[in-house]
Backbone as CSV, one residue per row, in Angstrom:
resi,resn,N_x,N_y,N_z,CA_x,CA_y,CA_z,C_x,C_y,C_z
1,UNK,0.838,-1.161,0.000,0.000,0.000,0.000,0.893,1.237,0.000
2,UNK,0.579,2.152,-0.688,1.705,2.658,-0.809,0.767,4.412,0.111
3,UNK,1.426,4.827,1.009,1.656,5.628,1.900,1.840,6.888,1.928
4,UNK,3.187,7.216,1.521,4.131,8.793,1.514,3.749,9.725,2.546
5,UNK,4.138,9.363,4.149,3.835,10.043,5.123,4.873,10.277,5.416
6,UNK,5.453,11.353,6.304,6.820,11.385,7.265,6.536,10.993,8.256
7,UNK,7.925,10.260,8.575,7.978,9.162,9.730,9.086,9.733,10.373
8,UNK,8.964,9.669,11.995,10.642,9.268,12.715,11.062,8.028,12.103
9,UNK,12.327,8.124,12.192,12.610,7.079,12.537,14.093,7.448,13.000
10,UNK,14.833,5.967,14.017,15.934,5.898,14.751,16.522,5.405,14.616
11,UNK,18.119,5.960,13.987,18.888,5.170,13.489,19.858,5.284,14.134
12,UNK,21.201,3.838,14.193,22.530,3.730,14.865,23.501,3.191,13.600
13,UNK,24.441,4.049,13.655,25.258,3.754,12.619,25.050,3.851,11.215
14,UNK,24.187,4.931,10.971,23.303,4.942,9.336,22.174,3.728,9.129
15,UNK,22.203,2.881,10.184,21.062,1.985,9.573,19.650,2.162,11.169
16,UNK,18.871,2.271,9.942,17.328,2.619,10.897,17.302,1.672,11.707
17,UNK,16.860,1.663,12.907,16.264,0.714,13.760,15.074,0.570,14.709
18,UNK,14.206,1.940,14.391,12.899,1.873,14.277,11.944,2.750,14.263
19,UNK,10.964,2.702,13.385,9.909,4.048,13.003,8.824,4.239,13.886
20,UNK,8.578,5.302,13.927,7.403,5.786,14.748,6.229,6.514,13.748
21,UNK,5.605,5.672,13.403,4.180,6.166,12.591,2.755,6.192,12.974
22,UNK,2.318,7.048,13.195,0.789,7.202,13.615,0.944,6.754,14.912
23,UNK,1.798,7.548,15.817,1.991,6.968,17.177,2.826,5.985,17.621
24,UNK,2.485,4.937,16.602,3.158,3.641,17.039,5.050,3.431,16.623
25,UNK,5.305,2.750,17.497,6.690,2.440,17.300,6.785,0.928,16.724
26,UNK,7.453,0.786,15.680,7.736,-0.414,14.963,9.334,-0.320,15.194
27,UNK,9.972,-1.754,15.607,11.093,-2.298,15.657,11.753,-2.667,14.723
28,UNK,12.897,-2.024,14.211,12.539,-2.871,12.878,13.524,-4.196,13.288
29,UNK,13.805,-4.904,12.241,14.050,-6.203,12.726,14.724,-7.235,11.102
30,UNK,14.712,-6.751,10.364,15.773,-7.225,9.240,15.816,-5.517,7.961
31,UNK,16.854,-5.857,7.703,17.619,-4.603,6.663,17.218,-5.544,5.450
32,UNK,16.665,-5.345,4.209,16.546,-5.412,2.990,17.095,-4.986,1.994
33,UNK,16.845,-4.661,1.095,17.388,-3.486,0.242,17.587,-2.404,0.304
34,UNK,18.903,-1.704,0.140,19.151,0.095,0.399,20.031,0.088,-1.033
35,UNK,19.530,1.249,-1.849,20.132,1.995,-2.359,19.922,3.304,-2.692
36,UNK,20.315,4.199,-3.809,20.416,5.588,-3.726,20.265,5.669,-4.818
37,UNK,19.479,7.164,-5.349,19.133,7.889,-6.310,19.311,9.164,-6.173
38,UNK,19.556,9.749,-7.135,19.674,11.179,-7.315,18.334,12.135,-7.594
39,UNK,17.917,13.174,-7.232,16.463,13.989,-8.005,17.283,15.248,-7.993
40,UNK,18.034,15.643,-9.033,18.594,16.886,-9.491,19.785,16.620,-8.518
41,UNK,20.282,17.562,-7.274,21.303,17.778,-6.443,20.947,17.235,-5.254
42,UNK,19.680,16.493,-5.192,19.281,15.767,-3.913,19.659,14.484,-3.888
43,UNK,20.171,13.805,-3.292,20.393,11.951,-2.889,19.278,11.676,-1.977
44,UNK,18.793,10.410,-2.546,17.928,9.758,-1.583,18.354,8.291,-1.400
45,UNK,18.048,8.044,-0.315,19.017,6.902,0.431,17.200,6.004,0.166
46,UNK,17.082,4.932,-0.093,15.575,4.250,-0.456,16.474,2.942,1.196
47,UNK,14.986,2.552,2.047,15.555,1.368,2.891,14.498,0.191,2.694
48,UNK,14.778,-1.056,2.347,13.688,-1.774,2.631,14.062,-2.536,4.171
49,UNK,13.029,-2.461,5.077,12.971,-3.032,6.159,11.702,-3.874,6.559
50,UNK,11.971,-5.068,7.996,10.582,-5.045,7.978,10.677,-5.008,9.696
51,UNK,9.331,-4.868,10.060,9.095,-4.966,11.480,8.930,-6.723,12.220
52,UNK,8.289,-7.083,12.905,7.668,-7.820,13.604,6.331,-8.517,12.577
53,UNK,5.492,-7.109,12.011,3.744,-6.948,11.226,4.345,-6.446,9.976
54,UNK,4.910,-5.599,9.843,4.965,-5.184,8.506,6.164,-5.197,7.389
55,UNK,6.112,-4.964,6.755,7.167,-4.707,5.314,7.390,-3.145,4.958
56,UNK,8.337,-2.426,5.539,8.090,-1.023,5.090,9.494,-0.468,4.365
57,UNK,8.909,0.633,3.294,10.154,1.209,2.490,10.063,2.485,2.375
58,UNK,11.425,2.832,3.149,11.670,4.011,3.985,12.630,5.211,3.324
59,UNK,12.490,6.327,2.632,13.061,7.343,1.932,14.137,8.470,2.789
60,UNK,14.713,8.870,2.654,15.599,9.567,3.384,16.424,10.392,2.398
61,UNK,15.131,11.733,2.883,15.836,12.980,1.552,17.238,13.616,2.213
62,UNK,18.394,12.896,1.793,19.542,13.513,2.625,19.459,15.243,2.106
63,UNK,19.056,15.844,1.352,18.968,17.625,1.460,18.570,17.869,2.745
64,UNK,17.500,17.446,3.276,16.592,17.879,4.292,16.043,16.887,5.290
65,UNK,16.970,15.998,5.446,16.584,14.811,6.647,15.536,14.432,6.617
66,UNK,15.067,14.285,5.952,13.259,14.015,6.214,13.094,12.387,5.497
67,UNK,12.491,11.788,6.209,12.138,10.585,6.271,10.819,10.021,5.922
68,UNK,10.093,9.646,4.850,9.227,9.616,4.318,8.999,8.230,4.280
69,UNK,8.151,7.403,4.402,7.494,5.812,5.028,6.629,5.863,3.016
70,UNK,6.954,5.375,2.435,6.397,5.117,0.845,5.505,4.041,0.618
71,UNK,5.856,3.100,1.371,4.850,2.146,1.430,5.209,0.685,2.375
72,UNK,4.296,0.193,2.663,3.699,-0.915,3.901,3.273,-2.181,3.181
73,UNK,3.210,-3.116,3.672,2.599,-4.098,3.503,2.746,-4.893,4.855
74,UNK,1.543,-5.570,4.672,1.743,-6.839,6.045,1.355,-8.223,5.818
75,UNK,1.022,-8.491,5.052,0.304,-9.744,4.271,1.686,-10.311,4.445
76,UNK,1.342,-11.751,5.339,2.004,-12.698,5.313,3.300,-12.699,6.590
77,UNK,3.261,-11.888,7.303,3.708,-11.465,8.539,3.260,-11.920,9.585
């Protein structure tokens, strides 16, 4: 499902270790896919993670720190 909200999230050592969305705190709990794209002079760091419930993929506009949650899934969790 795809999302595009800003999220906390808490990271150690450049890698997230857990978001806070709509209140709730998710753990995350395996690293997936990370890589990077460019949008003009901006880098975005893309994370796939998942929690405990969900599957989430996590944006990180390094211009402006901002952390954007793109989309969820939980099917099969």
């Amino acid at each position: 499902m795809i999302i595009n909200e800003k999220v906390t999230v808490g990271i150690i050592d450049s890698i997230p270790k857990y978001v806070i969305w709509k209140g709730q705190s998710h753990t995350v709990v395996k690293i997936g896919l990370h890589h990077t794209f460019r949008d003009g002079k901006t880098m975005h760091h893309i994370f796939s993670v998942t929690s405990d419930t969900l599957f989430m993929r996590l944006n990180l506009n390094s211009d402006n720190l901002i952390w954007t949650l793109e989309e969820i899934e939980n099917n099969g969790f």
